[in-house]
DRENPA-295996 format. One line per 4 residues: for each residue x, y, z of C-alpha. Coordinates in steps of 0.05 Angstrom, whole numbers, plus 5000, padded with zeros to 4 digits. Last residue first. Layout:
residues N
X,Y,Z | ...
END
This chain:
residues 146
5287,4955,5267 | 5286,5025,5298 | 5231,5058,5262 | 5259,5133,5248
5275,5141,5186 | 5213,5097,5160 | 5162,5144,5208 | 5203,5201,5168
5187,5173,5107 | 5120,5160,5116 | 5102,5223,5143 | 5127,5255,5078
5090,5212,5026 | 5026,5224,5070 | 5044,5300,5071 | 5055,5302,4991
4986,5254,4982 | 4955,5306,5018 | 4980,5369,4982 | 4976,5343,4914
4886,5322,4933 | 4880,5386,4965 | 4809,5395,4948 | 4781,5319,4937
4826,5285,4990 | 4808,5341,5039 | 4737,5341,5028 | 4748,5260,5033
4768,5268,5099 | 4703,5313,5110 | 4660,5269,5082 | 4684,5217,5138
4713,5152,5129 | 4723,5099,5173 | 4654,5124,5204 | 4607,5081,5158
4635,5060,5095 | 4577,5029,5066 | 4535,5094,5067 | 4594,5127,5030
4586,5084,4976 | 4582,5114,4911 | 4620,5189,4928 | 4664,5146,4985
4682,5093,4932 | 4710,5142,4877 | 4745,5188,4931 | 4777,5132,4960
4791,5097,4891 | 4822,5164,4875 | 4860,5168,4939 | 4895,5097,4923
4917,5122,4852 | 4942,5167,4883 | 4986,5124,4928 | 5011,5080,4877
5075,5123,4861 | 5101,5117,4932 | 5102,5035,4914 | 5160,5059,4860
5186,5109,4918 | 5206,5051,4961 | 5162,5024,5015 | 5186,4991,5075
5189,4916,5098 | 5223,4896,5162 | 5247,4825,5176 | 5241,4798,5244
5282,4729,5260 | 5352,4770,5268 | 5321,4805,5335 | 5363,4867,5350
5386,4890,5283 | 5321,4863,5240 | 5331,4839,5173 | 5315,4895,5116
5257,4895,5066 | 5244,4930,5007 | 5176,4947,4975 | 5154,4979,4908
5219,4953,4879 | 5184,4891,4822 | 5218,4840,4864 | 5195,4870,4930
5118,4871,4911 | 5118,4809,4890 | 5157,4776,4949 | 5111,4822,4992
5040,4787,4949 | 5072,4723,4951 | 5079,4713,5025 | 5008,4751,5042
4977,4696,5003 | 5011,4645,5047 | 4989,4675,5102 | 4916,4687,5081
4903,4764,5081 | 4849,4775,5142 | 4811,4828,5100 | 4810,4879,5172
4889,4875,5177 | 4928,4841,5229 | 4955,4798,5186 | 5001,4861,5166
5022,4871,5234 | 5045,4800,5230 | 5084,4799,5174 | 5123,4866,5200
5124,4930,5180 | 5062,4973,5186 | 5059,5042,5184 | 4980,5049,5181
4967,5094,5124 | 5033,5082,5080 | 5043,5011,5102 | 4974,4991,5114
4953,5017,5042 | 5009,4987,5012 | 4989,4917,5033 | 4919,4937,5014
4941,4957,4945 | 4973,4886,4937 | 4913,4849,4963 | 4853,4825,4907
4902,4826,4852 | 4897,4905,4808 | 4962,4922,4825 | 5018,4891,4772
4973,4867,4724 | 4918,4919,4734 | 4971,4970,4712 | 4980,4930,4649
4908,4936,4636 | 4895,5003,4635 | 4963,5022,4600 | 4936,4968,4547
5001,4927,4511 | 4959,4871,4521 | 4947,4815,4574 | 5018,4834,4611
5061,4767,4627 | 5105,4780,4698 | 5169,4749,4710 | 5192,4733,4771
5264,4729,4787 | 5277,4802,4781
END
């Protein structure tokens, strides 16, 4: 790994806010695992409108540290792929618990992205979900021809 990362303090807490807690990395791995995206620009297609360069660094980041790998394409050399590993597979509850956290204090905000019946399902079969996200992922990843 090329780049090194400084921790604050030896706090759990803030050590994982090192490595996830910048304004974009979860919301790179929140398009990937939700909205099976792949390439740069299906990710600057997102809502937060990632600055390029921004976007850059945050999948070099993410790829050094293995949450992400990515693969030149096959059939067109100039597209390169990125895919989660199981290290960025590991951040997914913690996603659904800042779903659950912001839906129950700002549900109002959310307006129909999110139902309280999706996060019914987060809440009660909170395993269960993240197991079939984890699952659809990888066999979206199995099969995307690249």
């Amino acid at each position: 790994m090329s780049n090194v990362i400084e921790f604050r303090s030896i706090c759990p807490v803030a050590t994982g806010l090192d490595i996830l807690g910048d304004k974009w990395t979860l919301l790179i791995l929140r398009d990937m695992i939700w909205g099976h995206k792949t390439l740069f620009s299906e990710f600057k297609e997102s809502p937060e409108h990632m600055p390029s360069k921004m976007l850059s660094n945050r999948l070099k980041k993410l790829e050094e540290l293995g949450y992400i790998s990515k693969k030149e394409g096959i059939t067109n050399k100039k597209s390169i792929y990125y895919f989660i590993e199981d290290k960025g597979m590991d951040a997914f509850p913690i996603m659904i618990e800042m779903a659950i956290f912001t839906s129950k204090h700002y549900l109002d905000h959310l307006g129909d992205t999110y139902t309280k019946e999706a996060r019914g399902v987060m809440i009660k079969n909170k395993k269960e979900y993240i197991a079939d996200l984890i699952k659809k992922y990888k066999r979206f990843k199995k099969n995307v021809v690249i």
